[in-house]
C-alpha positions, 0 to 999 in steps of 0.5 A: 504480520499476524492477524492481530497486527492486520487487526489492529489497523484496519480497525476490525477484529481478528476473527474478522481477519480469519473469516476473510482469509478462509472465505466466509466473508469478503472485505468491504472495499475500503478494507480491501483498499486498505490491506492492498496499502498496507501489503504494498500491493494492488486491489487486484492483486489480492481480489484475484491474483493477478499482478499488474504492472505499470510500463515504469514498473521495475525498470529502476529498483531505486525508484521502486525502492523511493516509491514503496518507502514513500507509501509506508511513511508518515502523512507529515514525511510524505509532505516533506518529501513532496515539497522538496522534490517540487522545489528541486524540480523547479530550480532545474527549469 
């Protein structure tokens, strides 16, 4: 993804985008919270280099894979998804 793309949503410009990768300026935090979405990645990762992992974490590349598709998708996706895994979930109790 190109400065442009980065740019464009997170609704700042692209020589914003350069100062933050050459270290003349830092990201607000909901940048930073922003970029971490949009890259797939932690807060942590991208303020210090350091990956965090949860104890479920890579264990199942099928869910890692359902977990990264879920962030990427649409508010109105996400919503449908959520209501069908609550109603499969409460015909097996």
């Amino acid at each position: 993804m190109g400065q442009a793309e980065v740019a464009a949503v997170l609704d700042v410009s692209i020589p914003t985008i350069s100062e933050w990768e050459n270290g003349k300026k830092r990201p607000r935090r909901d940048r930073v919270i922003a970029l971490a979405r949009l890259f797939d990645v932690s807060t942590d990762f991208l303020l210090h280099g350091t990956v965090l992992t949860r104890p479920d974490q890579g264990e199942n590349e099928e869910e890692d894979s359902l977990i990264s598709l879920y962030r990427s998708a649409d508010p109105q996706v996400r919503i449908a998804v959520m209501t069908l895994l609550r109603a499969a979930s409460s015909s097996n109790q």
